[in-house]
C-alpha positions in Angstrom: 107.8 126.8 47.1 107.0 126.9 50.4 107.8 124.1 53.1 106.7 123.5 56.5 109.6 125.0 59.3 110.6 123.5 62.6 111.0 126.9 64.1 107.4 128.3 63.9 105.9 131.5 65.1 105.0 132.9 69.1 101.1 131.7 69.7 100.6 135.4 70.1 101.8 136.2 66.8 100.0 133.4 65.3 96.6 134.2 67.3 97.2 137.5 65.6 97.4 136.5 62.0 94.4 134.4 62.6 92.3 137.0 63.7 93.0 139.2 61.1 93.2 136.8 58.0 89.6 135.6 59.7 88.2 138.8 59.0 90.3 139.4 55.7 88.5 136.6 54.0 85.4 137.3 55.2 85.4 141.2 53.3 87.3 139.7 50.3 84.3 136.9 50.0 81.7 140.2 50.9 83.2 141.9 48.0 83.4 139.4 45.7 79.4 138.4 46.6 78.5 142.3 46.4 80.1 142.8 43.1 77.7 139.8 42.0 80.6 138.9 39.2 81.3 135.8 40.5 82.4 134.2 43.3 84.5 131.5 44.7 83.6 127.8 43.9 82.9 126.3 46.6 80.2 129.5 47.2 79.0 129.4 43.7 78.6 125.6 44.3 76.3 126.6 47.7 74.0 128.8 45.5 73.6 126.4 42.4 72.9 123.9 45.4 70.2 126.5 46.8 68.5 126.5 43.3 68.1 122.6 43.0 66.8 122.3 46.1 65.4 125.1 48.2 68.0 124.9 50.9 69.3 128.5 52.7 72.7 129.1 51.1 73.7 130.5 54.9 73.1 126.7 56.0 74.5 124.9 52.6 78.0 126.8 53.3 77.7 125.4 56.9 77.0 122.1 55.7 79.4 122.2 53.5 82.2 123.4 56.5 80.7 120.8 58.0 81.5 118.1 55.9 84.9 119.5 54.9 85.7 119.5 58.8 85.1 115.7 59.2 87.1 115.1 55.7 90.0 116.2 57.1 90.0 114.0 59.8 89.5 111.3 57.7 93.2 113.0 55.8 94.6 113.6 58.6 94.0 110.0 59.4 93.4 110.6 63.3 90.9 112.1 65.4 91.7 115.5 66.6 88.7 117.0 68.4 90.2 120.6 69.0 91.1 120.9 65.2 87.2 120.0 64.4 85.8 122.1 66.6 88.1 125.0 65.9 87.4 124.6 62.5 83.4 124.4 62.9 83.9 127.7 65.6 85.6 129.4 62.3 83.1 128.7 60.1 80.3 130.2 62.4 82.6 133.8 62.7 83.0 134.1 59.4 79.7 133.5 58.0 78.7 136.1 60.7 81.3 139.0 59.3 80.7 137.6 55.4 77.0 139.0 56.4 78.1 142.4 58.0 80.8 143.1 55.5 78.3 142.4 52.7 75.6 144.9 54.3 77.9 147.4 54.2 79.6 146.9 50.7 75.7 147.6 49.9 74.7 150.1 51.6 78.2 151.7 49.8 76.1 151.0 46.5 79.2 148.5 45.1 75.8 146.4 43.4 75.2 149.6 41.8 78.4 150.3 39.9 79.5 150.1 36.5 79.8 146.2 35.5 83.6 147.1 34.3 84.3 148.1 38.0 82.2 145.6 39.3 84.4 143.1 37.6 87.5 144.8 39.3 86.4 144.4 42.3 85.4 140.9 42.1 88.9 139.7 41.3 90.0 142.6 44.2 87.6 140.3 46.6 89.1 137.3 45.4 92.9 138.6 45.8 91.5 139.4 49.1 91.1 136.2 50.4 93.2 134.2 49.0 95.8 136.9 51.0 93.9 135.6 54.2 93.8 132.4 53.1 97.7 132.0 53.4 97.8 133.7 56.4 95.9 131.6 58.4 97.2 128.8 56.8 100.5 129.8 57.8 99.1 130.5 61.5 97.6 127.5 61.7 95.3 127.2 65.0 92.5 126.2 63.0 91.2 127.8 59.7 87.8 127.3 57.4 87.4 124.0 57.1 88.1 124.1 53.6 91.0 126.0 53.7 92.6 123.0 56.0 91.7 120.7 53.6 94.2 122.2 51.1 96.3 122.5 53.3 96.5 119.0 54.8 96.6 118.2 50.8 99.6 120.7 50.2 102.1 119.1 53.0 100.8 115.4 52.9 100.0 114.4 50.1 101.4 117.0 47.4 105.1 117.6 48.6 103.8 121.6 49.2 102.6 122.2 45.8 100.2 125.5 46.7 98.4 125.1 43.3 97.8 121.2 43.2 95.9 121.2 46.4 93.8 124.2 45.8 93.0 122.4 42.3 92.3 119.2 43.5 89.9 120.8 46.4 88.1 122.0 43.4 86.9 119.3 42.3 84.1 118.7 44.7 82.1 122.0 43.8 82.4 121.2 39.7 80.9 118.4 40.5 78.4 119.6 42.5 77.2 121.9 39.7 77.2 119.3 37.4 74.6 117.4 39.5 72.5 120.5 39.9 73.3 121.5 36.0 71.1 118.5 35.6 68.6 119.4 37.9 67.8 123.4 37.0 69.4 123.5 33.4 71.6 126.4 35.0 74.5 127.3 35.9 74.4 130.2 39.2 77.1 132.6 40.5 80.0 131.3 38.2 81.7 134.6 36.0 84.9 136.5 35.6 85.5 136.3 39.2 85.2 132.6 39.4 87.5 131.7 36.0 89.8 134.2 38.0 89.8 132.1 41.5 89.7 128.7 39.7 92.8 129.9 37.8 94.2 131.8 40.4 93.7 131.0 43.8 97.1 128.5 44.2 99.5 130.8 43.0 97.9 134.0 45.1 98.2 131.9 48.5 101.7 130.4 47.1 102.8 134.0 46.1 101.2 135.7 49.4 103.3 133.0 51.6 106.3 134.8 50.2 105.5 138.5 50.1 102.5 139.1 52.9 104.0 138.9 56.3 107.1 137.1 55.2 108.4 136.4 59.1 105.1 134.2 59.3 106.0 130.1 58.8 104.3 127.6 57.8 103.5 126.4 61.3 102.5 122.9 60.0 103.8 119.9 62.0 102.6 116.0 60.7 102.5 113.7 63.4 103.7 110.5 62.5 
């Protein structure tokens, strides 16, 4: 299990890591969305949200990073102005690469494919960011909002426990769906590659701490 280190990583390296994991979990998400075999939660949660009530999902994942970012102040239990910011900068990048990496997965044809392959490459998409997920966790500059939230749940509150935090953070989208379950009598953008991320996600980013860029720390500090 991983732990946070008092060494830490060069800002260039870690500058580095972010940019690249940024744009890692951006074509994993694309992927996973192009397949159209299920998504993440907290995206699936956005879409059942856009069926209830008409909002752009583009918008409901902003509002949701949104609300995420000031969570984690609230966790963090301290206001950190550069972490907020940071976090709400992220979340406009990578809905801006999500879009470009999804135009080109379908101009590729990947909608197109065989469901069987489809399926694949929805858990592929969802391997894919939960890679980039620990890396820019591991970096940390500042993340998607969401991401931090684990995070700050992981080294807090959970004595590192990878997979506690990422289940706990799912608990918000479930019941989100529930809520709109009531509203549309339907449950959107929740398959194989959902069950796979809901089941998966903590022990991908756990495992991808150890064996994805090994030399990269967990460059978490708590302030006391």
């Amino acid at each position: 299990m991983s732990t946070p280190t008092q060494s830490g990583n060069s800002m260039i390296a870690r500058i580095a890591a972010l940019i690249f994991s940024l744009v890692l979990n951006a074509c994993g998400n694309a992927l996973s969305i192009t397949s159209n075999f299920g998504s993440g939660i907290w995206t699936a949660s956005a879409v059942n949200m856009h069926a209830a009530f008409g909002l752009d999902v583009g918008l409901l994942l902003f509002l949701i990073g949104l609300v995420n970012a000031i969570t984690n102040q609230l966790l963090i239990r301290r206001l950190d102005l550069p972490r907020f910011i940071g976090e709400v900068l992220f979340v406009l990048c990578f809905s801006y690469f999500v879009d470009l990496f999804t135009a080109g997965f379908t101009m590729l044809g990947v909608s197109q494919l065989p469901w069987v392959i489809r399926m694949i490459l929805s858990m592929v998409g969802v391997s894919t960011f939960c890679v980039a997920i620990s890396i820019y966790q591991r970096a940390n500059i500042f993340m998607h909002p969401n991401d931090d939230t684990t995070n700050i749940l992981r080294f807090m509150y959970l004595k590192g426990n990878a997979t506690a935090s990422q289940l706990i953070d799912f608990v918000p989208p479930i019941i989100i769906m529930i809520i709109t379950f009531t509203i549309t009598h339907q449950v959107l953008a929740v398959n194989v590659g959902t069950f796979y991320s809901f089941l998966m996600n903590g022990i991908l980013i756990a495992t991808a701490d150890r064996l994805v860029f090994p030399k990269l720390v967990h460059n978490f500090k708590v302030k006391k």
